[in-house]
C-alpha positions, 0 to 999 in steps of 0.5 A: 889696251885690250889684250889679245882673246881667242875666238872663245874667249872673245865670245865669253867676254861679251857674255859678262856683265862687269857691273856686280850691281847690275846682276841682281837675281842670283841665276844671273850671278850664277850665270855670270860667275861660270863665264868669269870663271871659264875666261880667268882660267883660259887667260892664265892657262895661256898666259895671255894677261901682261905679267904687271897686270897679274903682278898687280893682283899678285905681288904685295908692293903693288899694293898700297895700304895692304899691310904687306899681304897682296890683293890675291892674298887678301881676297884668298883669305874670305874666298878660301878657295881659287874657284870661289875668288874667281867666281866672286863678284868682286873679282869681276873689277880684276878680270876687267882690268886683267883683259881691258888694261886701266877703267879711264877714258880712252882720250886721258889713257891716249893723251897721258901714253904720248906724255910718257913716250915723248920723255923716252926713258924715264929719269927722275927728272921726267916724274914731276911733269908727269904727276903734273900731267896725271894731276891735270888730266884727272881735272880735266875728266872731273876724276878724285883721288878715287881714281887713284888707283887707276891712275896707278894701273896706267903707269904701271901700263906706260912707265913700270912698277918703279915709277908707278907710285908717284903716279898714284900719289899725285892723283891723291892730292887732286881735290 
């Protein structure tokens, strides 16, 4: 699910360090901040990162429990500024998402994709087995509900925004 990067791109993205807690000094965070920023501002100057994953950053109907505001709304309200959010350490999870699509298993994005492609086009009628499907391959990783929201990614990924939030919700039951 990885988009497409440029030689450059490719050459800062192995730079990074996605993991905010393991940059513990603050050169390193310095460091890591500048390559976030040059690799953000690349992707969206070419329009390389699929529109529902920006839409997922973007758009307040993606998401859940932000009072009507959008991710990018929320997170611009603290940073003040694009360069500073860009170069937040909390913005590394996004810029992840952005190039590599969902943080799940590659095997449960493999198995949950085929499960989505043998429904065709997706009627009302497909959404219960595919929850069922979702709900039982986050057992099967030993994922909660705190994987919701990439579970939420993946459909967005494989079925639409429209369908997307069942998705979601199913992964919320998972105890």
């Amino acid at each position: 699910m990885q988009i497409e990067l440029t030689e450059e791109e490719q050459e800062l993205i192995n730079k990074i360090e996605f993991d905010p807690m393991k940059v513990t000094d603050h050169q390193r965070w310095q460091i890591n901040s500048e390559l976030a920023f040059r690799i953000i501002t690349l992707l969206l100057r070419r329009e390389a990162v699929p529109n529902h994953r920006i839409q997922y950053f973007t758009e307040p109907a993606y998401n859940f429990g932000g009072r009507g505001k959008s991710r990018r709304e929320l997170f611009l309200a603290k940073a003040k500024t694009y360069e500073n959010m860009f170069r937040h350490n909390h913005f590394l999870a996004y810029l992840r998402y952005f190039v590599y699509g969902p943080n799940l298993p590659e095997e449960l994005i493999a198995s949950f994709r085929k499960a989505v492609e043998a429904c065709g086009n997706i009627t009302s009628g497909d959404i219960g087995p595919l929850r069922t499907k979702a709900r039982a391959l986050a057992r099967q990783y030993r994922l909660n509900k705190t994987s919701a929201d990439e579970f939420y990614k993946l459909a967005l990924e494989t079925m639409g925004h429209s369908h997307a939030d069942s998705i979601r919700d199913a992964i919320m039951q998972v105890k």
